[in-house]
C-alpha positions as a printed Julia matrix, in Angstrom:
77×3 Matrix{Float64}:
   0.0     0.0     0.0
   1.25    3.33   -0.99
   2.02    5.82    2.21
  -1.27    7.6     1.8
  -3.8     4.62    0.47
  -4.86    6.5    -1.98
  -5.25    5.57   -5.77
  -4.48    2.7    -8.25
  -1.49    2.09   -6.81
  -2.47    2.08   -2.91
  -5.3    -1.2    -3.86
  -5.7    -4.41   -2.92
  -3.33   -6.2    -5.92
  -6.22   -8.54   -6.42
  -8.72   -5.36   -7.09
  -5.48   -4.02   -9.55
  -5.54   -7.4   -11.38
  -9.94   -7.3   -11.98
  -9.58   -3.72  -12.49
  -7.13   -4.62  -15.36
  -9.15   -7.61  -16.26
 -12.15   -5.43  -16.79
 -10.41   -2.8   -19.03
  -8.83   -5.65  -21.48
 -11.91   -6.83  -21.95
 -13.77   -3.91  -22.65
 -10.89   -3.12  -24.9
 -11.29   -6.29  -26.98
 -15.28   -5.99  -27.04
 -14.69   -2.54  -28.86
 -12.44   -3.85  -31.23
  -9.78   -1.04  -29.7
  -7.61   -3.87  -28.47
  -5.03   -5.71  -30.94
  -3.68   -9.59  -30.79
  -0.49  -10.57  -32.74
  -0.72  -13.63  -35.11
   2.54  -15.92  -35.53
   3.16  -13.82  -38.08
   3.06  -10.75  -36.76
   5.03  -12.1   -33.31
   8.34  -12.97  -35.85
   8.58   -9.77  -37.66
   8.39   -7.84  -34.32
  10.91  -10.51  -32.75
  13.38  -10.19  -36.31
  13.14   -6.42  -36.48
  14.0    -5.89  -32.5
  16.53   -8.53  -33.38
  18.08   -6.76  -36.1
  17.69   -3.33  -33.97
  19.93   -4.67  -30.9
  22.22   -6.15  -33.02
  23.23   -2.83  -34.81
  24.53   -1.79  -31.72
  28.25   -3.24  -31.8
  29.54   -2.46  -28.14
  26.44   -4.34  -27.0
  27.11   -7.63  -28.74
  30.75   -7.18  -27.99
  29.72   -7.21  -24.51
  27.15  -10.19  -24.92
  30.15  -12.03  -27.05
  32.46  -12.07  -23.82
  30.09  -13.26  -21.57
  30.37  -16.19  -23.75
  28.36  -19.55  -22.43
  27.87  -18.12  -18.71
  24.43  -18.71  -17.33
  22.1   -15.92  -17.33
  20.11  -17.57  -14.42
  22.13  -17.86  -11.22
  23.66  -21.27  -12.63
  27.08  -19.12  -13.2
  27.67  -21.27  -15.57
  30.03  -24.13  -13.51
  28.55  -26.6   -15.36
């Protein structure tokens, strides 16, 4: 709860979550509210992909990292 209880923020998470639930429906019963096909999903994924990748420090940095775990394995395999 937020200091002062007041707002969005200072609810009950479960009230948040049918709050939320409410609004994506209403959303998708207006037709405002848009759903990716496959197809849609891999162009976003290839042209974020392609975006990151321009960036050469950033893959230099990925690149030395090398096969360490990501998730708290450390990669002492």
């Amino acid at each position: 709860m937020t200091p002062s209880g007041r707002g969005f923020a200072g609810m009950d998470p479960e009230r948040q979550r049918e709050i939320a639930r409410l609004g994506g429906r209403a959303a998708h019963a207006s037709g405002h509210a848009h759903e990716f096909s496959a197809e849609e999903a891999r162009q976003a994924g290839r042209k974020g992909g392609q975006r990151v990748s321009r960036d050469r420090a950033h893959m230099a940095k990925i690149g030395r990292r090398g096969g360490k775990a990501a998730h708290g394995r450390g990669g002492s395999r």
